[in-house]
MARZA-315591 format. One line per 10 residues: for each residue y, x, z of C-alpha. Coordinates in Angstrom, 3 decimals, padded with zeros to 6 digits. Example, Ala and Ser with C-alpha at 12.3 -4.5 7.8 and 13.67 -1.06 7.14 Angstrom:
% MARZA-315591
-004.500 012.300 007.800 | -001.060 013.670 007.140
END
This chain:
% MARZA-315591
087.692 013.483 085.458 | 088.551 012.179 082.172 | 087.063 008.440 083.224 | 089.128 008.786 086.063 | 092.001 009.419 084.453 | 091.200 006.475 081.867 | 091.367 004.156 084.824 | 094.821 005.053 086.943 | 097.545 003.284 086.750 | 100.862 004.851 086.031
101.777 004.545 089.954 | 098.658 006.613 091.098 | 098.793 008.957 093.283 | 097.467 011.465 091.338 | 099.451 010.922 088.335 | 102.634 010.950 090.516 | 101.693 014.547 092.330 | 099.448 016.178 089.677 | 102.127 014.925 086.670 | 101.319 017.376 083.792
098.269 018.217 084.777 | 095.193 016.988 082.242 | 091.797 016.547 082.786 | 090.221 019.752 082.132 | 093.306 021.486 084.504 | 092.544 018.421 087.358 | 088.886 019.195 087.386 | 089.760 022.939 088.147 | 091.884 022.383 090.792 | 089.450 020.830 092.620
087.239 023.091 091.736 | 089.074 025.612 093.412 | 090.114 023.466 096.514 | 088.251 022.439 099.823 | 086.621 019.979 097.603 | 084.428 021.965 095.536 | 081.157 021.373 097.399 | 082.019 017.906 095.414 | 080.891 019.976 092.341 | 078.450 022.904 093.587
075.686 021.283 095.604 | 072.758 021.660 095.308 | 070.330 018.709 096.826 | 072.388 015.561 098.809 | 070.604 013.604 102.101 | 071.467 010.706 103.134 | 072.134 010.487 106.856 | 073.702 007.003 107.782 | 073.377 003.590 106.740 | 076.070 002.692 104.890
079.090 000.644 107.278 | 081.705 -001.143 106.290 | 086.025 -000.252 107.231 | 087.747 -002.721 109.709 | 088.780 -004.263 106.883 | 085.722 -005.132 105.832 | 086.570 -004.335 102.217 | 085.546 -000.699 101.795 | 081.976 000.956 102.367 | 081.129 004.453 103.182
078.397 006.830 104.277 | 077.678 010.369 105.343 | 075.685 012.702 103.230 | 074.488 015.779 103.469 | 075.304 018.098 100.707 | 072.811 021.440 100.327 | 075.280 024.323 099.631 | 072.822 027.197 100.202 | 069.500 028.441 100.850 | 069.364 028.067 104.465
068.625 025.024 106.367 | 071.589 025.426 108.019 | 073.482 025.352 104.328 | 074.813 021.759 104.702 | 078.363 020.396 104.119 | 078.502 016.995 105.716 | 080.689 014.376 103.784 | 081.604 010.338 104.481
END
């Protein structure tokens, strides 16, 4: 979090909602939001080949992200 916040800009979005908040108090609100299988995987798979937006100017892919013991303990993200 603290190279992320070394890189936005004044207008960014996050600076703008999250004003006040540092680092350390960022990284534990997501943490503690529907985002923390970001931080408490524990194995990632690859399912899709990357793609490209309409756009043609952004990437993505989905990945699987191990959140349990069970095979069934998957989290899919793009």
């Amino acid at each position: 979090m603290e190279v992320l916040f070394g890189y936005l800009s004044d207008a960014s979005q996050i600076k703008q909602e999250e004003e006040g908040l540092n680092p350390l108090e960022f990284t534990d609100y997501w943490r503690e939001s529907e985002y923390k299988v970001l931080f408490a995987h524990e194995g990632v798979t690859i399912i899709d080949k990357g793609d490209y937006s309409f756009d043609g100017i952004n990437a993505f892919y989905t990945a699987l992200l191990k959140v349990g013991p069970l095979v069934k303990d998957v989290v899919a993200v793009t």
